[in-house]
N, C-alpha and C positions, 0 to 999 in steps of 0.2 A: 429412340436411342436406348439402349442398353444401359441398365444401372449395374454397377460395379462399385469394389471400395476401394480404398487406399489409406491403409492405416485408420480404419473406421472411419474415414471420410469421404461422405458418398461422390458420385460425381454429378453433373448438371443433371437436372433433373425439368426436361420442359414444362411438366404438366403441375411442378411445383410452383406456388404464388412466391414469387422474391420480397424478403425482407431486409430492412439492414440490423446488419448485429453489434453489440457492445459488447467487449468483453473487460470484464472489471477485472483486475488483477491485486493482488496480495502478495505479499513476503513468503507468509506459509507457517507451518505448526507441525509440530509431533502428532499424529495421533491418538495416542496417549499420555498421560504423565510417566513413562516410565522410563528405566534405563534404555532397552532394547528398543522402544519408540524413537526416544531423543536420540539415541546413538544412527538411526537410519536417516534421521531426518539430518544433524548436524554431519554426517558424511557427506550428504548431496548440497548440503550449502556449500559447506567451507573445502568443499572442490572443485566449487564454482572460479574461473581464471580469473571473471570479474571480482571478485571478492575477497579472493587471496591472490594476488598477484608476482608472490614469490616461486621460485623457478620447479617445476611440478616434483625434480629428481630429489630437493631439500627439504620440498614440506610434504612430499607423498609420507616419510620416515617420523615426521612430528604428527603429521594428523593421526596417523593410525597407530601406531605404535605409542603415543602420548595421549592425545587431546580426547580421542575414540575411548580409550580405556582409562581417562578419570572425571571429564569434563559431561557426560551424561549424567551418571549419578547424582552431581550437584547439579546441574539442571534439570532433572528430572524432580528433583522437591521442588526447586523456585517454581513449577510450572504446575505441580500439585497444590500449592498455594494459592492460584488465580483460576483452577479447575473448576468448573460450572456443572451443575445437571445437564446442560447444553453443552456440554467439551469444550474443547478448545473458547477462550471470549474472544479471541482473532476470527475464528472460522466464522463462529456464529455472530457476529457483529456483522462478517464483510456479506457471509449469505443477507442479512436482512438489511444492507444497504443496498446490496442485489436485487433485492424484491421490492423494494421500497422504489427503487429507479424503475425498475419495469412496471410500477404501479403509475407511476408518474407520468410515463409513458402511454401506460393502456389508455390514460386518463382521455389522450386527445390524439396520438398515433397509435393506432394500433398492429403497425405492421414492425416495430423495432423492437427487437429480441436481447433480452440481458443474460447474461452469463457470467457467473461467477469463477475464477480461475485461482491457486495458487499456483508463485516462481517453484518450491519447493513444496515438495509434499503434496495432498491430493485437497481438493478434485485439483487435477493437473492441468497447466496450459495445452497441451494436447487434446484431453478430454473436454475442456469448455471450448476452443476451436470445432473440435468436432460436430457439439451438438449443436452451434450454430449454425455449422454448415447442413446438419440435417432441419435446422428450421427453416429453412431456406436463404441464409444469409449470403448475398453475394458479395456484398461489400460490409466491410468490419472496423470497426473502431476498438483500437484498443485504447482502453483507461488504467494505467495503471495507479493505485489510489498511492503514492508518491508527489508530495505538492513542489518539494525541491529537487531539481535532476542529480541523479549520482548515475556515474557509469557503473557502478555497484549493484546499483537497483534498477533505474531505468533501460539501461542498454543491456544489462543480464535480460530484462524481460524479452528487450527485442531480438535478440540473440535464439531463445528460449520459442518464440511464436514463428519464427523464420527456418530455424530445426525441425519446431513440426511440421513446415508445411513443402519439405524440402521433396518430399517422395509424393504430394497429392498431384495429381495430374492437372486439374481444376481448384487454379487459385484465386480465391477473393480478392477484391478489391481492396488494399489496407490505409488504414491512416490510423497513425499514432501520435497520443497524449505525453510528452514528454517533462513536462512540469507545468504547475498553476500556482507556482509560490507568490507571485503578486497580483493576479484576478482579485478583482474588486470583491466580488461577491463570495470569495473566501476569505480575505483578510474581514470584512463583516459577519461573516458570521463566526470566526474567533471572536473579533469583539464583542459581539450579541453573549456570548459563550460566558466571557468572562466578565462582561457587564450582569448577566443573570447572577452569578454568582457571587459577586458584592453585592447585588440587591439582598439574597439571601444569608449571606456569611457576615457583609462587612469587606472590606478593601487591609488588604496587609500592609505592611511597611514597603515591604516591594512584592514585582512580578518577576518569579525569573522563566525565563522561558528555555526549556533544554530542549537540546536535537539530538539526535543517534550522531554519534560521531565515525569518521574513517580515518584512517592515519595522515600523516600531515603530506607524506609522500606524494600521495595522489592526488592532493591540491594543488603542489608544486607541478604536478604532471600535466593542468590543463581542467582537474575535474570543477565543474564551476559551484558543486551545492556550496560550500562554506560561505559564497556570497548570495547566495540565492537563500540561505539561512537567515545571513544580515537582512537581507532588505526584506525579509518575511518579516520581521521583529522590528524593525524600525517602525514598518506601516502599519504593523496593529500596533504601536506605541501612540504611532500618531495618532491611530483611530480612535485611542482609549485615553486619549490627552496626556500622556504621560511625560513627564521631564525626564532626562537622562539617569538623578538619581533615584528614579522610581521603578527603574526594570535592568535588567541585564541579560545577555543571555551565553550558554554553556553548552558542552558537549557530552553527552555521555555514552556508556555502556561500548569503553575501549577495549579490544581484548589483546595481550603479548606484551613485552615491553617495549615496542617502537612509539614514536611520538604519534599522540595522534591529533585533532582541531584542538584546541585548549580555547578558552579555560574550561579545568574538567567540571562537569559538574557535582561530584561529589567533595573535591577539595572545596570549592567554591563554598559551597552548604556549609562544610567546617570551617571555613575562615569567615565568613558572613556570620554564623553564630556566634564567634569566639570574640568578634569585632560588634556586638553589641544589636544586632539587628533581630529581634523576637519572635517578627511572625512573617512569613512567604506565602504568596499565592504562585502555586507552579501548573505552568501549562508545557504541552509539548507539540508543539504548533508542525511537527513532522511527520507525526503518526495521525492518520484519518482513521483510524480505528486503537482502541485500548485493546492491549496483548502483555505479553513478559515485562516488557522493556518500559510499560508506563504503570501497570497495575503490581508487578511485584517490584520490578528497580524504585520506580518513582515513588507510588504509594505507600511503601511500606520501607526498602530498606533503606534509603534515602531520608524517608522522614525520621528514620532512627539514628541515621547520621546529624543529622540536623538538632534533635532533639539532644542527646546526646554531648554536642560540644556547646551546648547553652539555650537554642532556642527554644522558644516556647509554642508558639501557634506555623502547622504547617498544615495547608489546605491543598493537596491534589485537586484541581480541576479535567475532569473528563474530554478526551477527544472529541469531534465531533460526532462521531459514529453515524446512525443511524436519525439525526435529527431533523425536523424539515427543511433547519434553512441550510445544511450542508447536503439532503437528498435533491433542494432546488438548486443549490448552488452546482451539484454535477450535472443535472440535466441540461445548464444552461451552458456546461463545458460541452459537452456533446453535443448537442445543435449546433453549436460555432463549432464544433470539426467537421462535423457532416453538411456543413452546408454545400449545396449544389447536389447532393444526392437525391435520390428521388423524393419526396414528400408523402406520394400516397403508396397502397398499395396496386400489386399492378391487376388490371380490370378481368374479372373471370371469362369473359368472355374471350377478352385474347388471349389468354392462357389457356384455352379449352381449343380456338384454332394455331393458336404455336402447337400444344401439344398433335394436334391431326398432322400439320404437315410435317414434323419429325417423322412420325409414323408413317407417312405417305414415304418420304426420302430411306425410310429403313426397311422397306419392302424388297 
């Protein structure tokens, strides 16, 4: 048969060995730190329908005409602030959570393909479809690294992988990861996480645990993370033996002034402070990778909120990123989606007569 493309994605290709693919998904990043980056990058989010939800004809006039022309520049420093030799600490964390899973993989399959993708900004869900489908991927899993469902985040992606493959003639086989906020083997390795770190630190007066927050609206509307947040934080409470007055947890990094999950977590910090409590260990048990929103919100302006209305000791603890027991604890999300898929790869031998009798039938 004739190879052909469609939107860079090849079509069946007999004489190619089938593998299965993964593809990891991310939030996504600027580019750069800079105005002109941030400005391209915060267009293509916050004109996501999933995301902003308000009516396109009242916020096309606020996005562009307001948010576009002053909200870059200030994110453009917050993001030069957590800027790496590596760029972006999103990209490059979720690439070598990328290669760490396909390492894990090579380990003992070697025919399942990883691919790294972000919703916004590049490498693009487009572009990691693609090369899966040139590795020969017929069936695909997508992982999006989201452990609590939002239709914000998870349904944008599916939205986003379903766009690209709208024009390929030759569609994969899909399944999709839609949250893991209470798998066992992720609420343990939070705990692992933060048990390491009282061995090293010491244990605070409390844990608080913040999540990205959405307005309150889209709770009311059906969306289920605000519970799926809850019962994340209960089970590593329980995991890490903690009584009620020992953790709490919060919402952060609201933007406009509509209501959004409370309690926030920057009032919280100043009423915690102000009410007599010294030192916090803070984790953000929502983000699988450290980005803006845990390295400059968290670690840094956060803890000057904190510090600031009386406290004394504030210890950011690290997402999981790139750790072993959060690269094992993915690969074991992936095996329980793909089960019943093929196991091995498929045998050269029949691969070399599929491919004759194409070629016999295209004569």
């Amino acid at each position: 048969m004739s190879k052909s493309t469609t939107n860079a994605t090849p079509s069946f290709d007999h004489s190619q060995a089938e593998t299965l693919g993964i593809l990891v998904t991310n939030l996504g990043t600027p580019d750069a730190p800079t105005k002109t980056a941030v400005r391209r990058y915060l267009k293509q989010f916050l004109s996501d329908t999933r995301v902003i939800k308000t009516s396109k004809w009242l916020w096309w006039p606020i996005l562009n005409l307001i948010i576009l022309n002053t909200r870059p520049k200030r994110s453009a420093a917050a993001y030069a602030k957590v800027w790496t030799d590596d760029g972006s600490p999103l990209l490059h964390i979720t690439q070598q959570q990328a290669d760490a899973l396909q390492q894990a993989f090579d380990d003992d399959e070697g025919h399942v393909q990883v691919q790294m993708a972000m919703r916004y900004g590049s490498p693009s869900i487009d572009n990691g479809l693609a090369a899966l489908r040139g590795q020969g991927a017929q069936r695909i899993l997508v992982l999006p690294l989201y452990p609590q469902y939002s239709a914000t985040t998870i349904a944008s992606t599916f939205d986003e992988v379903a766009r690209c493959l709208q024009t390929s003639n030759w569609l994969p086989e899909l399944r999709f990861v839609n949250h893991y906020h209470d798998h066992p083997a992720y609420i343990a390795a939070l705990a692992s996480s933060v048990q390491a770190h009282w061995k090293n630190q010491g244990q605070s007066e409390k844990l608080l645990l913040s999540f990205h927050g959405i307005p309150h609206e889209y709770f009311t509307d059906g969306d289920p993370y605000h519970c799926e947040c809850q019962k994340t934080g209960r089970l590593l409470a329980e995991a890490l033996g903690l009584n009620d007055d020992q953790w709490l947890l919060t919402f952060q990094s609201r933007l406009g002034p509509k209501k959004w999950l409370q309690p926030y977590t920057d009032k919280t910090l100043q009423a915690l402070a102000k009410d007599g409590t010294k030192s916090l260990d803070i984790l953000c048990p929502g983000f699988s990778a450290d980005c803006l929103e845990t390295l400059e919100e968290m670690a840094i302006e956060n803890k000057h909120t904190f510090l600031k209305a009386g406290g004394e000791q504030y210890h950011y603890i690290p997402c999981l990123n790139d750790s072993p027991d959060h690269i094992a604890m993915l690969k074991g999300l992936a095996q329980q989606h793909m089960q019943g898929w093929p196991s091995e790869p498929t045998d050269e031998t029949e691969l070399a007569a599929r491919a004759q009798r194409a070629a016999q039938l295209d004569a």
